[in-house]
C-alpha positions as CSV (number, residue, x, y, z in Angstrom):
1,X,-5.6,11.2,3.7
2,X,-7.3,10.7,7.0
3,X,-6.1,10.6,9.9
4,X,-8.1,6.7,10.0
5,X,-6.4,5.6,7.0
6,X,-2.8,7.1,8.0
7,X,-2.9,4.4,11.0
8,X,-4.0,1.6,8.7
9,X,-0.9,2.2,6.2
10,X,1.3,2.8,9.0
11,X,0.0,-0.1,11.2
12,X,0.3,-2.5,7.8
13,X,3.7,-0.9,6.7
14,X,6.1,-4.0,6.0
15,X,9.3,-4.5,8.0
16,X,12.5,-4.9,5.9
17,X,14.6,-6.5,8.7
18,X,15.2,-9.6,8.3
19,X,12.6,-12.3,8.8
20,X,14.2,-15.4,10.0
21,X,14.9,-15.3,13.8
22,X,17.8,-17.6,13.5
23,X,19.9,-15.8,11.4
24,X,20.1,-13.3,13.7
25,X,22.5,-16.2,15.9
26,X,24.1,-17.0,12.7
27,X,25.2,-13.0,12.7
28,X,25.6,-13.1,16.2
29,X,27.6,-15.7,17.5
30,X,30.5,-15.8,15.1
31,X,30.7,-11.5,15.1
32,X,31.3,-12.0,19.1
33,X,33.5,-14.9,18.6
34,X,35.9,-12.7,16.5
35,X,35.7,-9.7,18.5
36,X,36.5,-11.8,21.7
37,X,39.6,-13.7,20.5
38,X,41.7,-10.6,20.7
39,X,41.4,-7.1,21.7
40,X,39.2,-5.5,19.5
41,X,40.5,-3.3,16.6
42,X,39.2,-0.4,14.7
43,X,39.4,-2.8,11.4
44,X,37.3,-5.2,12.8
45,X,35.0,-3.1,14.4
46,X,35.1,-1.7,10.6
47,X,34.8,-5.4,8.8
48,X,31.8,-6.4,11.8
49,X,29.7,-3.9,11.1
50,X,30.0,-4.2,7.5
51,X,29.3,-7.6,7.8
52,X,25.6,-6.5,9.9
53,X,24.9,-3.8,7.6
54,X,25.3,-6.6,4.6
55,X,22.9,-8.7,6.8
56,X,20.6,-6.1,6.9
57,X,20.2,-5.2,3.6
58,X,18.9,-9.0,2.9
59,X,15.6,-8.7,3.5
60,X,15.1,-5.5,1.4
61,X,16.9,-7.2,-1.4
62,X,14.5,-9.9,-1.6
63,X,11.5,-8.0,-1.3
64,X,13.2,-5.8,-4.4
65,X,13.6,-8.7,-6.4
66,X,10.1,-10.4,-5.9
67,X,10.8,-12.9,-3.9
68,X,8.8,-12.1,-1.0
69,X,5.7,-12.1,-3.5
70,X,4.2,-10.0,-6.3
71,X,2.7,-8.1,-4.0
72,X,5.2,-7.1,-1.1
73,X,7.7,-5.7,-4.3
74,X,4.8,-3.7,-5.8
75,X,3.8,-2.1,-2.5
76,X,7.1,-1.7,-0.8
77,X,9.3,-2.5,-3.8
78,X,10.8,1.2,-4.2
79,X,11.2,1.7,-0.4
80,X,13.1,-1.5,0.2
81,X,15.4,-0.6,-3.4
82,X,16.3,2.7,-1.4
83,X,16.8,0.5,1.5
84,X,19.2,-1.8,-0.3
85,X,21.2,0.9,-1.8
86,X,22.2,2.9,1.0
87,X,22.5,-0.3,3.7
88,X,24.9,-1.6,0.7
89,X,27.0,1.4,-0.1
90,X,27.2,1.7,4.1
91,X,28.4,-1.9,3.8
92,X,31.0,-1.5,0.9
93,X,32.4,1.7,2.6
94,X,32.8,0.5,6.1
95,X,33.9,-3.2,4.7
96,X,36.8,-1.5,2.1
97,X,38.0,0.7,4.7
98,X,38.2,-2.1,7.3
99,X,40.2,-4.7,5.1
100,X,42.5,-1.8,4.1
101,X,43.3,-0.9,7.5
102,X,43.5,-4.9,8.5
103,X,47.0,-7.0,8.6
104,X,47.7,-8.2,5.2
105,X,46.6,-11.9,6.6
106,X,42.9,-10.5,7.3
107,X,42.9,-8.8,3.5
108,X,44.0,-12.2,2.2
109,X,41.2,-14.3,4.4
110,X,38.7,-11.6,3.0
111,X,38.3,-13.8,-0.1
112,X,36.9,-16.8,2.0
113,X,33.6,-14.6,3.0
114,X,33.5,-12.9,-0.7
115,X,33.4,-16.2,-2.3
116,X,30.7,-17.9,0.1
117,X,28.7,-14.6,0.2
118,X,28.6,-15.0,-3.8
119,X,27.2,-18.3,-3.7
120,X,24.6,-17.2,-1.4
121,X,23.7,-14.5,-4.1
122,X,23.5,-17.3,-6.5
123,X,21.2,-19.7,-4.7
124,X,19.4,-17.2,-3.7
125,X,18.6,-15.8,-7.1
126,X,17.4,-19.4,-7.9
127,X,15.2,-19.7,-5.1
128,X,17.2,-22.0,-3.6
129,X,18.3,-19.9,0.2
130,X,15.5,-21.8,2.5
131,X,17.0,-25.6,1.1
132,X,19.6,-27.4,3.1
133,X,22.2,-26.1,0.9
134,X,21.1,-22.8,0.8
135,X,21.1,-22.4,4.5
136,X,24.6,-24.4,4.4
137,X,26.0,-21.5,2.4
138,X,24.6,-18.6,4.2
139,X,25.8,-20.0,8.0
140,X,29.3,-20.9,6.4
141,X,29.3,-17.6,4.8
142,X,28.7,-15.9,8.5
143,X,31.2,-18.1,10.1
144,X,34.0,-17.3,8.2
145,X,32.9,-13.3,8.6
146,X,33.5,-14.0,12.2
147,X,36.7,-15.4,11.5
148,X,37.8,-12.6,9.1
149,X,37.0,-10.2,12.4
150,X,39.2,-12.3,14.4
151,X,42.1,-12.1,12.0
152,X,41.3,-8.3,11.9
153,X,41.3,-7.6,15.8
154,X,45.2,-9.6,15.7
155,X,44.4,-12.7,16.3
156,X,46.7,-15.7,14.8
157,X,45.5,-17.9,11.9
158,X,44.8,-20.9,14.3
159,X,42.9,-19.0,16.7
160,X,40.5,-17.6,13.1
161,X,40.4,-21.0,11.8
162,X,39.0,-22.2,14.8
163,X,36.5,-19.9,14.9
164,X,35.5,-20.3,11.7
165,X,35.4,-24.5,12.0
166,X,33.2,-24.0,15.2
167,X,30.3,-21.9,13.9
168,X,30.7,-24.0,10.5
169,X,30.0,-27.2,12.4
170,X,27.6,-25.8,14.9
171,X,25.6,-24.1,12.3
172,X,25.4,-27.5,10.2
173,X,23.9,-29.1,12.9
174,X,21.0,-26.7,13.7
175,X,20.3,-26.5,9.9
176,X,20.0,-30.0,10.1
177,X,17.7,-29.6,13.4
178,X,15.3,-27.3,11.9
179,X,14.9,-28.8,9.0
180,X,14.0,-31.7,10.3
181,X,11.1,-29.7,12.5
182,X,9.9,-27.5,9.0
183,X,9.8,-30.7,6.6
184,X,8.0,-32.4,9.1
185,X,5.7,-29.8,9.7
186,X,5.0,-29.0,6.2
187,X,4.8,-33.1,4.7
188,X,2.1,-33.3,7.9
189,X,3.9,-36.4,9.6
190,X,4.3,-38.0,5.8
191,X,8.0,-37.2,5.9
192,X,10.4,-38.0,8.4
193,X,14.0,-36.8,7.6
194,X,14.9,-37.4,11.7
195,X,17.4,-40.4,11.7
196,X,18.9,-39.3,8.5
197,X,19.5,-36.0,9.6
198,X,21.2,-37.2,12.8
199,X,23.7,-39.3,10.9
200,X,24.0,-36.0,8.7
201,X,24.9,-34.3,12.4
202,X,26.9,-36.9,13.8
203,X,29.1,-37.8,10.5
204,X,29.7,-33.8,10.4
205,X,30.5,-32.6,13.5
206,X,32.5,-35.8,14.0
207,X,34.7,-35.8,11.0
208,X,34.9,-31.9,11.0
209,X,36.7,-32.1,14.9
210,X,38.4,-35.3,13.6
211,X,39.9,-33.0,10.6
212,X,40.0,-30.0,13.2
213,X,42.3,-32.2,15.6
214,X,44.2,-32.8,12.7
215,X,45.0,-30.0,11.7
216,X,46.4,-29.3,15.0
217,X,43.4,-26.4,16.1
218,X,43.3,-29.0,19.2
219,X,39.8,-30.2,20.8
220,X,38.5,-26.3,21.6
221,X,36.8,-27.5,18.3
222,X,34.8,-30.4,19.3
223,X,34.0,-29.3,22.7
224,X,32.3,-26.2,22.0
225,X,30.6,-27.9,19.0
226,X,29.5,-30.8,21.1
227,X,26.5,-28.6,23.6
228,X,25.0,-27.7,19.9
229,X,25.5,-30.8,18.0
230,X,23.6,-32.6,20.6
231,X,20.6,-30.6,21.0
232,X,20.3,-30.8,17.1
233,X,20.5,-34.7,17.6
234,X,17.9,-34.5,20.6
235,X,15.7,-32.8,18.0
236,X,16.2,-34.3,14.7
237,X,15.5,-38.1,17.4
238,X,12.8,-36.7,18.8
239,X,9.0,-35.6,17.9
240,X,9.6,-32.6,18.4
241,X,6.1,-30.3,17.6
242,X,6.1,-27.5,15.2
243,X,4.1,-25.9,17.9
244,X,6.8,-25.6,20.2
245,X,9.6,-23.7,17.8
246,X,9.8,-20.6,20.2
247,X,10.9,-23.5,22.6
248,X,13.5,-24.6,20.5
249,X,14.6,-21.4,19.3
250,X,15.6,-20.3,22.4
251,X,16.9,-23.9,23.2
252,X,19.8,-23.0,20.3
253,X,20.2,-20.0,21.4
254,X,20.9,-21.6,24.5
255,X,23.4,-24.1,23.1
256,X,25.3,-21.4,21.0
257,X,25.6,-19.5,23.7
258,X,27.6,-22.2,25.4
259,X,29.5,-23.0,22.2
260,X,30.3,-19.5,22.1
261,X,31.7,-19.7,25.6
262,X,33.8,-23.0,25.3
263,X,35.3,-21.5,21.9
264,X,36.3,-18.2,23.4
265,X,37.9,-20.1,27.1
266,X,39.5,-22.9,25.0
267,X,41.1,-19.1,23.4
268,X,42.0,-17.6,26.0
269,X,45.8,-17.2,26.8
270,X,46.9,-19.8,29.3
C-alpha cells in the first residue's frame, strides 16, 4: 500500500463513537447528578463508568448489526464487532462488581435501568430508537442510571428518585423539542407537530411535578425541570430553522445545565 492510499483509508476510517450529540447530555447530566448527591463511592464510580462504557459500545453495535447501512457493516463491520465485545465485557465487569459492592437498596434499584436498557435493545432491533418512543426509552433508561449512581454513592431513596424524575421529565421535553425541529425539517414545512408537542411538554412536565409533589420529593422537581421544559416550549412554539441546530444544541445544553444545578442545590443538606 502506498503511502497516498494509507492517508485516504485512514482519513475515511469511520468513527464508532456515538453519533448523536445529544446523547452525550443524556449520559451526562444524570451521571453528574448521581455523583453529586453524595460523596462519591467506589461502587458508583464502578456502576458510572459502566454505564459510559455501555454508552459507548452503541454505536459499534449498530454499525455490527447493519443498521448504519450495508455498507458501513461490510467495511467496518468486524472492527466495530471487536469494539462491541471488549467495550461490553468492560461494561459487565465494572457494572457486576459495582452493584456487588453497592448497599443492597442500589442492587435492588439495578433492575429499573436493566429493564429500560432491554427495551431500548428491543426498539432498537426494530428500527424503532430515532421515533419519539425510542428516544423516550433510551433518556429514561439514562436517568434512572444516574439515579442508580446516586443510590450507589449513599444517597437516600428520595434524594435517587428525584434524580431520576428530573432527567425523566427534562429529557421528555427536549425529545419533544427536537422532534419537532427534525419532522419539520424532513416533511419540508408540510408537517407541523409544534402546538401538539407543546401540550405533549406542558401535560408532562406538569403532571410528572404534580405526581413528584405528591409523592412527597417536594418542588426540587419542578424547578429544576421548569429552565428545560420551557426552552422545549420556546422551540416546539416557535419556527425554529433546522439551520440553526448547533444553536439550539447548545441552548439545551444550556438549560440542563441549569436543571442540573437546581436539582443538586434543592439536594444539598440544609
Amino acid at each position: 500500500m502506498t503511502e497516498g492510499s494509507a492517508t485516504v483509508d485512514a482519513a475515511t476510517t469511520r468513527s464508532l463513537l456515538p453519533r448523536e450529540h445529544g446523547a452525550w447530555g443524556q449520559l451526562a447530566m444524570p451521571l453528574l447528578a448521581g455523583l453529586g448527591v453524595a460523596r462519591p463511592t467506589l461502587p458508583a464510580a464502578l456502576l458510572a463508568a459502566a454505564t459510559i462504557l455501555a454508552f459507548l459500545a452503541h454505536e459499534p453495535w449498530l454499525v455490527a448489526i447493519g443498521h448504519r447501512g450495508v455498507k458501513a457493516r461490510i467495511t467496518d463491520g468486524p472492527r466495530a464487532l471487536r469494539t462491541l465485545l471488549g467495550l461490553g465485557a468492560a461494561a459487565a465487569v465494572t457494572g457486576a462488581t459495582g452493584i456487588w459492592l453497592a448497599p443492597p437498596a442500589a442492587r435492588l434499584a439495578a433492575l429499573l435501568p436493566a429493564g429500560l436498557a432491554s427495551v431500548v435493545v428491543v426498539l432498537v432491533l426494530l428500527e424503532r430508537e430515532r421515533t419519539i418512543p425510542g428516544e423516550l426509552a433510551v433518556s429514561s433508561a439514562l436517568s434512572s442510571a444516574g439515579a442508580l449512581v446516586s443510590l450507589a454513592s449513599g444517597a437516600s431513596p428520595r434524594a435517587a428518585a428525584t434524580v431520576f424524575a428530573v432527567w425523566a421529565l427534562a429529557f421528555t421535553a427536549t425529545v419533544f423539542a427536537v422532534q419537532t425541529v427534525l419532522l419539520r425539517a424532513r416533511s419540508r414545512g408540510a408537517r407541523e407537530p409544534g402546538l401538539l408537542h407543546s401540550v405533549a411538554i406542558a401535560v408532562t412536565t406538569g403532571a410528572g411535578g404534580a405526581l413528584a409533589l405528591a409523592a412527597g420529593l417536594g418542588w426540587t422537581v419542578p424547578l429544576a425541570v421548569l429552565p428545560t421544559a420551557v426552552l422545549s416550549l420556546i422551540v416546539c412554539l416557535a419556527r425554529f430553522s433546522p439551520a440553526r441546530l448547533r444553536l439550539l444544541g447548545w441552548s439545551l445544553v444550556a438549560s440542563t445545565t441549569a436543571s442540573l444545578l437546581l436539582l443538586l442545590t434543592g439536594l444539598s443538606p440544609r
